[in-house]
ZAMARGU-4260 file (C-alpha; in steps of 0.2 Angstrom, whole numbers, plus 5000, padded with zeros to 4 digits):
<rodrens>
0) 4867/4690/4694 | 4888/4692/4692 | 4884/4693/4674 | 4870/4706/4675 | 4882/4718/4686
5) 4896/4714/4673 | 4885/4721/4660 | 4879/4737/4668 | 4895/4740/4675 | 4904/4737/4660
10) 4889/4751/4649 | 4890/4761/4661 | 4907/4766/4662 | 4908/4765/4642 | 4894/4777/4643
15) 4905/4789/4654 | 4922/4789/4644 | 4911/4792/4628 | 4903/4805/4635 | 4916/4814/4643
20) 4932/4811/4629 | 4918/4815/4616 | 4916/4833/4626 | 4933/4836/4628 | 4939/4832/4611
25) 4925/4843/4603 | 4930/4858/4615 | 4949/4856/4612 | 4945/4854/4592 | 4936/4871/4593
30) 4920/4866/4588 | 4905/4875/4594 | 4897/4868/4610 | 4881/4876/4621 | 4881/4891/4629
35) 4881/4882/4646 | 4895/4869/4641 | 4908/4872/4658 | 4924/4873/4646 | 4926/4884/4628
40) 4940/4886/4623 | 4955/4876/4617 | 4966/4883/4631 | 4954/4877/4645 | 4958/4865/4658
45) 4945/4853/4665 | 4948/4859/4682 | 4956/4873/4687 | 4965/4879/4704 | 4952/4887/4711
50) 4941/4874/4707 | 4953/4861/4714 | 4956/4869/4730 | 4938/4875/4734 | 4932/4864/4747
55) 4947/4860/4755 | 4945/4869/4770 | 4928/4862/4773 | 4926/4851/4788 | 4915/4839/4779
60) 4925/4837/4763 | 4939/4826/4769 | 4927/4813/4778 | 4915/4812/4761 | 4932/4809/4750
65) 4936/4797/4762 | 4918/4789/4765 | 4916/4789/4744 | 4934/4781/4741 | 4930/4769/4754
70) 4913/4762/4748 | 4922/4763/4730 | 4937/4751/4739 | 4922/4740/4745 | 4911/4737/4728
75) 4927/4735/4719 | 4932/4720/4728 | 4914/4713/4731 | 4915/4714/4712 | 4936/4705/4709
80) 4929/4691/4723 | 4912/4689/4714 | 4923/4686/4698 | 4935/4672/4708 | 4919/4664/4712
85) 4921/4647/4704 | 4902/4645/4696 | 4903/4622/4697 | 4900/4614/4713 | 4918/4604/4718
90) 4910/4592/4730 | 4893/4586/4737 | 4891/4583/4753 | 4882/4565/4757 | 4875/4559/4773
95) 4883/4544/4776 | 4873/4538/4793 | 4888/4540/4805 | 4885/4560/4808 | 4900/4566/4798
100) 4896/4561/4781 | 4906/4559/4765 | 4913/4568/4748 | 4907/4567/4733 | 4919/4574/4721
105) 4906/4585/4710 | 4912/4580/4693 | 4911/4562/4697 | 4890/4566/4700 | 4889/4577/4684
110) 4896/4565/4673 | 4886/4551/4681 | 4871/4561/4679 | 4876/4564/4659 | 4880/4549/4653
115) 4864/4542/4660 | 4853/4557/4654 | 4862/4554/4636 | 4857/4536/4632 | 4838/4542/4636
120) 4829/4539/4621 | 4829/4553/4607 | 4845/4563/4617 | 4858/4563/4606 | 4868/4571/4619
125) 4869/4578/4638 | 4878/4589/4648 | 4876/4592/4666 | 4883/4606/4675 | 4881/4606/4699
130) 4879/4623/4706 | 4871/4629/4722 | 4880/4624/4739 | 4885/4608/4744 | 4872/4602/4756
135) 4862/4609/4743 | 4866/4606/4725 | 4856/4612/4709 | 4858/4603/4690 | 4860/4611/4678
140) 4854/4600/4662 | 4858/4604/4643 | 4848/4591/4633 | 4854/4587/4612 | 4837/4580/4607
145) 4833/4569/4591 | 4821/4577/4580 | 4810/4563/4584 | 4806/4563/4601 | 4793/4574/4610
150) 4799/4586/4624 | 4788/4578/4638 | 4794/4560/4639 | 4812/4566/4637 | 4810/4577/4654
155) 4800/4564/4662 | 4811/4552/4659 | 4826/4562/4663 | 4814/4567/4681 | 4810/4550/4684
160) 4827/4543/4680 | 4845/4552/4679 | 4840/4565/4693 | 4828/4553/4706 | 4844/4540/4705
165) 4857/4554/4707 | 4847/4561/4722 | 4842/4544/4731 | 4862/4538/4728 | 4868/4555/4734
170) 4855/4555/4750 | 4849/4570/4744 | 4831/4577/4750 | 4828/4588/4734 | 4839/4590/4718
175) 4831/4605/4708 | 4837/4604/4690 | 4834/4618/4676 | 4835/4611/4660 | 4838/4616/4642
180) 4832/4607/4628 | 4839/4609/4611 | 4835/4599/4594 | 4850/4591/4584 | 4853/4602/4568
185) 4846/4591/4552 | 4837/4590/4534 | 4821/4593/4530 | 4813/4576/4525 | 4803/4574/4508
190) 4786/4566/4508 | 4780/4560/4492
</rodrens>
């Protein structure tokens, strides 16, 4: 989702500057703009005095700056801690019988998880990545597959393997895993 806002944020703002410095360096270059265009001259000013000081004796245009400036304090730094946000899982938490439970540094299950999801047959390499909570974790699961081997026996293996071993050791209920499958780059073969 952080990625999406990024984006729109990101276009958004960039539709803005070009719009606005695109209308302001065609007025201050002389060219001719629209009839209902707010500024047409090169000696025009983006706001003037008047329009400056307009609503400033206005009872409800202090609160609404204030209101506005505040809601714009409060996305911004949704938005900076939503970037802080470290994406991997640093530790699972396992239930260890004695109602307080154990650590289990993140890393360590990842790479277990890899290294036995890359000697599956036909993956020529694998790479897991924990997200989600940790009471609650999720796999992530990039698989390098042989051209060889078909799809469904490498995700069943993989299901009935890496992630039920990594799920029963960790004393996990669920382990939800998206995985990726991608094929290992290589020649066409000749058949004579």
């Amino acid at each position: 989702m952080i990625k999406t806002v990024n984006r729109v944020l990101l276009g958004l703002a960039g539709l803005v500057l070009v719009v606005v410095g695109g209308a302001v360096l065609a007025t201050g270059l002389g060219l001719s703009v629209p009839s209902w265009w707010p500024w047409d001259g090169t000696d025009d000013v983006l706001l003037s005095r008047a329009d400056r000081t307009r609503w400033r004796d206005e009872g409800w245009w202090w609160p609404t700056v204030i209101a506005v400036l505040a809601v714009l304090v409060v996305l911004a730094l949704w938005w900076l801690l939503a970037q802080l946000r470290r994406g991997r899982l640093s530790e699972v938490l396992v239930d260890s019988g004695d109602g307080e439970g154990a650590l289990l540094r993140g890393r360590a299950l990842e790479s277990v998880l890899g290294t036995e999801a890359g000697a599956l047959d036909g993956v020529s390499a694998a790479k897991v990545t924990l997200t989600g909570r940790r009471t609650a974790p999720r796999a992530g699961v990039r698989l390098l597959m042989e051209p060889h081997v078909a799809p469904g026996l490498a995700l069943r293996g993989l299901s009935e393997g890496a992630l039920t071993h990594a799920r029963t050791s960790a004393g996990l209920d669920e382990l939800p895993a998206e995985v990726r499958l991608k094929a290992v780059k290589h020649r066409v073969e000749r058949v004579s």
